[in-house]
MMTF fields as JSON, N, C-alpha, C and O atoms, coordinates in Angstrom:
{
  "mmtfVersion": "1.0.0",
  "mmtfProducer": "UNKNOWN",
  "numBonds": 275,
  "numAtoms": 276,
  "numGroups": 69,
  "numChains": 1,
  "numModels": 1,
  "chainsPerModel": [1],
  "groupsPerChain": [69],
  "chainIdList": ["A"],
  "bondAtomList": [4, 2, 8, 6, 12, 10, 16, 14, 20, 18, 24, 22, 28, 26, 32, 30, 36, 34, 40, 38, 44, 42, 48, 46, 52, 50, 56, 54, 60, 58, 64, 62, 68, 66, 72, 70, 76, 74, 80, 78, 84, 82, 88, 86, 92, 90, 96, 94, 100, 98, 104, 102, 108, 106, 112, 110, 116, 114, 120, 118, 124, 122, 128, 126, 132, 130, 136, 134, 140, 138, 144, 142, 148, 146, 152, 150, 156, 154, 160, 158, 164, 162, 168, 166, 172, 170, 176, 174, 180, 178, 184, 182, 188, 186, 192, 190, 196, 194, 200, 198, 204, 202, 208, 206, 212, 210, 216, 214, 220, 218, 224, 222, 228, 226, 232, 230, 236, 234, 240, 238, 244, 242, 248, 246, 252, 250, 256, 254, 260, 258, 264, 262, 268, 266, 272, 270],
  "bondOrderList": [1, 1, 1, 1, 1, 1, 1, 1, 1, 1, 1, 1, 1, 1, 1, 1, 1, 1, 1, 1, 1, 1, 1, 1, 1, 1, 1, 1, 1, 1, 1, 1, 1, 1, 1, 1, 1, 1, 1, 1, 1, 1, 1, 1, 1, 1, 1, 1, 1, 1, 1, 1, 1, 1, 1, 1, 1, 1, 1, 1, 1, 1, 1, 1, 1, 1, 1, 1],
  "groupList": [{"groupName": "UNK", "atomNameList": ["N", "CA", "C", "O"], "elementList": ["N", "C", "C", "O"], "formalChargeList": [0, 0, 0, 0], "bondAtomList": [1, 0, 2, 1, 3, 2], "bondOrderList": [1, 1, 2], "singleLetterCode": "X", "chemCompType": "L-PEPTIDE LINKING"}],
  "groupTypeList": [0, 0, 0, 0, 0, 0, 0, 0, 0, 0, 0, 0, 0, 0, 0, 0, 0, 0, 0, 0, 0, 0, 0, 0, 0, 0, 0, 0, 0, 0, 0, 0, 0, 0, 0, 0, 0, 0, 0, 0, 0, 0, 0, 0, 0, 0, 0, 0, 0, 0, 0, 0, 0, 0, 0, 0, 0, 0, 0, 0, 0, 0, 0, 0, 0, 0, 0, 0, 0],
  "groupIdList": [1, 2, 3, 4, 5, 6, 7, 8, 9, 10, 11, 12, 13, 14, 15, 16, 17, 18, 19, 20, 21, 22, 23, 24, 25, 26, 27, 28, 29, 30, 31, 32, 33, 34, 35, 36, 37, 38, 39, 40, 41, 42, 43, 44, 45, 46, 47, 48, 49, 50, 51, 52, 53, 54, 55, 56, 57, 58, 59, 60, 61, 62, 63, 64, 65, 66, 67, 68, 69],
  "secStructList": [7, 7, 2, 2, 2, 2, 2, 2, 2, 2, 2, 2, 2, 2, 2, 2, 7, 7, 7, 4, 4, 4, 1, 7, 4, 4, 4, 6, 1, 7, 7, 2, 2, 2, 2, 2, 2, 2, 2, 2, 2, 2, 2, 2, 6, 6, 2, 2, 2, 2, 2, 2, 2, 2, 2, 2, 2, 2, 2, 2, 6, 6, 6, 7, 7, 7, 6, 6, 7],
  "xCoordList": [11.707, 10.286, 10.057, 10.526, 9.423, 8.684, 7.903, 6.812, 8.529, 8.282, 6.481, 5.917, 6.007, 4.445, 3.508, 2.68, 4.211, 3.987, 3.862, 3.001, 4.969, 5.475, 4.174, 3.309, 4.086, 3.396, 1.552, 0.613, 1.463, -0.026, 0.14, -0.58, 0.818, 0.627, 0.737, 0.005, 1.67, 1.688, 0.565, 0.226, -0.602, -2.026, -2.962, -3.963, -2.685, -3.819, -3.506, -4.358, -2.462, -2.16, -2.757, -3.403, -2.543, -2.896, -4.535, -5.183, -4.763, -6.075, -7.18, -8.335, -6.546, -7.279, -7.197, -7.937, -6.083, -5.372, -4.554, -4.145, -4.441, -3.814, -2.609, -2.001, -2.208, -0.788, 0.513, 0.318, 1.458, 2.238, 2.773, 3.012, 2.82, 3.184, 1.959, 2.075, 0.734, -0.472, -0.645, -1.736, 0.062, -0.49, 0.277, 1.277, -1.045, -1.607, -0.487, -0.255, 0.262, 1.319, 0.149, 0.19, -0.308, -1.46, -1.258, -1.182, -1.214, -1.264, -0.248, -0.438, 1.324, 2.85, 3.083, 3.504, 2.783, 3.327, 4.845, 5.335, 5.398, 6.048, 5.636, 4.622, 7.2, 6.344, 5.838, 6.122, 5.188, 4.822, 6.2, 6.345, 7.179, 8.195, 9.045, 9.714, 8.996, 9.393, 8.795, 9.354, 7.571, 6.269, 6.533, 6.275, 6.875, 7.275, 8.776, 9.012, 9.518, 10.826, 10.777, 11.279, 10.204, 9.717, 8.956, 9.431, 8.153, 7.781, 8.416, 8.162, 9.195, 10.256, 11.036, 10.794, 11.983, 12.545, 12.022, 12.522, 10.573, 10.506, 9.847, 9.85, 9.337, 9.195, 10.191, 9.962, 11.561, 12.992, 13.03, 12.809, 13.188, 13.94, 12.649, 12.885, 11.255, 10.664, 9.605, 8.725, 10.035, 8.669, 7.611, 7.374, 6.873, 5.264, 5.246, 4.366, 6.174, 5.348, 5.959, 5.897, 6.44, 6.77, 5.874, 5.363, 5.245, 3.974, 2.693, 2.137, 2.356, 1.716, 1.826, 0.677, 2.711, 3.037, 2.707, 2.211, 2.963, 2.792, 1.178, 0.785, 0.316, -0.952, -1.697, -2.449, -1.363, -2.047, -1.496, -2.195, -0.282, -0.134, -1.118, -1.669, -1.28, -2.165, -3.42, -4.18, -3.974, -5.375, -5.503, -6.455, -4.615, -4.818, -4.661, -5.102, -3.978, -3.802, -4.829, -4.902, -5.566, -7.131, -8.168, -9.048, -7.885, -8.886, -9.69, -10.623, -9.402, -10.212, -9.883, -10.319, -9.467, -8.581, -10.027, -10.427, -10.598, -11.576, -10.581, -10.611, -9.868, -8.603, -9.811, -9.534, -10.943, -12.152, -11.976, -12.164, -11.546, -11.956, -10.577, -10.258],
  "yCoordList": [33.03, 32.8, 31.311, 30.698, 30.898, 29.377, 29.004, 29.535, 27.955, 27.636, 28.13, 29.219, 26.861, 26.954, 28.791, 29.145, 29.553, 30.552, 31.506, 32.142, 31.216, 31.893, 31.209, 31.912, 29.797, 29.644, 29.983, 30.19, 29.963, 30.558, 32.347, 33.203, 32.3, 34.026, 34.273, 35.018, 33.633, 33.384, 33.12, 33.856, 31.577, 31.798, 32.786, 33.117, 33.164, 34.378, 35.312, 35.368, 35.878, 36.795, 36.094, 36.871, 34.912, 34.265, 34.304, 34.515, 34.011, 33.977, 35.062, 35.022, 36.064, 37.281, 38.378, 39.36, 38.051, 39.091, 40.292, 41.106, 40.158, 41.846, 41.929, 40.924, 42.83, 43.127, 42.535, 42.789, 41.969, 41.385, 42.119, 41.694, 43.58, 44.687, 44.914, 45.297, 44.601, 44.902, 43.393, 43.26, 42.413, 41.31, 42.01, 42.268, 41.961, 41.882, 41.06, 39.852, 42.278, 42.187, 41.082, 39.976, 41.136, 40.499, 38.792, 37.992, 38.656, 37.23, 36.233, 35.025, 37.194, 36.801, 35.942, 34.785, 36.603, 35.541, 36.622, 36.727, 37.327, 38.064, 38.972, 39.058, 39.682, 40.575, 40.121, 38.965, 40.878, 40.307, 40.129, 39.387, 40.845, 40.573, 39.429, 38.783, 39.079, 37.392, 36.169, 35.132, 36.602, 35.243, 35.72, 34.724, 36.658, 36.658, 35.896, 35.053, 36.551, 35.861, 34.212, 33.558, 33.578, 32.014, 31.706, 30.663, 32.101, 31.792, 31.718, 30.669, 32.407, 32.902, 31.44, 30.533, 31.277, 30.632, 28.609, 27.733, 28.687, 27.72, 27.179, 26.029, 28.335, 28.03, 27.626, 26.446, 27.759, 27.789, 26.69, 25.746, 26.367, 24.899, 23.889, 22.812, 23.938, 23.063, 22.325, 21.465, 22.893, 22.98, 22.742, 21.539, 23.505, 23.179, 22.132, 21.279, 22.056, 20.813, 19.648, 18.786, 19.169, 17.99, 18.214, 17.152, 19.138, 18.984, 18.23, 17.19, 19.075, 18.32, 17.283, 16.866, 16.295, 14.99, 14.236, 13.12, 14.798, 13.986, 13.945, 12.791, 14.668, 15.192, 14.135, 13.247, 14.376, 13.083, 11.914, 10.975, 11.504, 10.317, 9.749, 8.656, 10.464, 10.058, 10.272, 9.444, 11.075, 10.582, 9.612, 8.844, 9.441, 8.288, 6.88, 5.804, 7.163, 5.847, 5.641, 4.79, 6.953, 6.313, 6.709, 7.561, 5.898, 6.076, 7.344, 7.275, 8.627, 9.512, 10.475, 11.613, 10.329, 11.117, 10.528, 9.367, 11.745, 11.192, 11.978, 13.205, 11.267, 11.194, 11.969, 13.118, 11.472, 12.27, 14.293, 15.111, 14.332, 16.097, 16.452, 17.632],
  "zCoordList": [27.275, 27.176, 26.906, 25.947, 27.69, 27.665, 26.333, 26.126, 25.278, 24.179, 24.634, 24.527, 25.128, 25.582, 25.284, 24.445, 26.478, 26.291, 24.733, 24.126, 24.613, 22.668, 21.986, 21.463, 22.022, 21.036, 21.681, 20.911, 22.816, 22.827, 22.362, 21.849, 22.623, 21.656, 20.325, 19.672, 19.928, 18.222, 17.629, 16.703, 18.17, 18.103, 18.564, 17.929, 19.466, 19.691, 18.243, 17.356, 18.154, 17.27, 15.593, 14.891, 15.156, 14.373, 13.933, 12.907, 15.167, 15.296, 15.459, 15.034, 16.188, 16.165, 15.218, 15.158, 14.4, 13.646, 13.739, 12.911, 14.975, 15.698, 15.288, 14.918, 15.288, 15.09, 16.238, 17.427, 15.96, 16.718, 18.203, 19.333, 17.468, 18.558, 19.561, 20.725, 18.888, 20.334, 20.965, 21.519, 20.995, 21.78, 23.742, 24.412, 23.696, 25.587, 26.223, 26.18, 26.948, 28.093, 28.819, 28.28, 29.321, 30.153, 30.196, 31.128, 28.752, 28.377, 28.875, 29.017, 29.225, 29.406, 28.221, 28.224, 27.312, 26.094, 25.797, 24.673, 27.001, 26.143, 24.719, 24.026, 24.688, 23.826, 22.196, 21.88, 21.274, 19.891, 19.188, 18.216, 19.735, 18.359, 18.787, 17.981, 20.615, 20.943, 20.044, 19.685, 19.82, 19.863, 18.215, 17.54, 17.474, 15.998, 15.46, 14.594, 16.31, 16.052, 16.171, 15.257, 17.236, 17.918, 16.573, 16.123, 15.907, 14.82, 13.779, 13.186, 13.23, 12.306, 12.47, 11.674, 13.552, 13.721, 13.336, 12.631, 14.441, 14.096, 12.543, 12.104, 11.952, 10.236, 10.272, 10.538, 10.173, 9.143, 9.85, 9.092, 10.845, 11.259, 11.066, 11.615, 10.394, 9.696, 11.101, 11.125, 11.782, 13.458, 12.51, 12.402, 11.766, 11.468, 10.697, 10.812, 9.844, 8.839, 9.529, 8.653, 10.432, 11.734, 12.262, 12.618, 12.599, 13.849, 12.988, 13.343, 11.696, 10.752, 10.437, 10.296, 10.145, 9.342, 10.625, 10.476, 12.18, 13.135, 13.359, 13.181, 13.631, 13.691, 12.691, 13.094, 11.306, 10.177, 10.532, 10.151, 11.25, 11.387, 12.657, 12.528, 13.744, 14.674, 14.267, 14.768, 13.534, 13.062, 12.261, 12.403, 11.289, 10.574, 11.15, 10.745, 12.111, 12.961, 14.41, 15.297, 14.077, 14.894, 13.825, 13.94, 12.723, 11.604, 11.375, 10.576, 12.058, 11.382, 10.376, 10.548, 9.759, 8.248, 7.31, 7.235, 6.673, 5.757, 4.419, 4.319, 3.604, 2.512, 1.508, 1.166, 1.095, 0.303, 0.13, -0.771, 1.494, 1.377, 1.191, 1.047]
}
């Protein structure tokens, strides 16, 4: 399964709240327990908080980080 793919299903599921097992064959995100495990995985190897530290570094480096909130 195509990182891309995994992770638009991991958000849908995130986002909609559904259960991992009903995410929509439809979508080809593969199945929920692919796009769970792809998650699993990339928690432990530290994927989100790198995507984060990168994300504040490019806003902060086009000045829009308001540090206040």
């Amino acid at each position: 399964m195509p990182d891309r793919a995994a992770l638009t299903g991991i958000i849908f599921v995130l986002k909609t709240g559904i259960q991992w097992e009903d995410l929509p064959a439809e979508m080809g995100c593969g199945s929920g327990m692919t796009c769970w495990r792809r998650l699993r995985d990339w928690q432990a190897a530290g994927v989100w908080a790198r995507l984060h530290h990168a994300l504040l570094e490019r806003l902060h480096g086009a000045d829009q980080l308001d540090w206040s909130r």
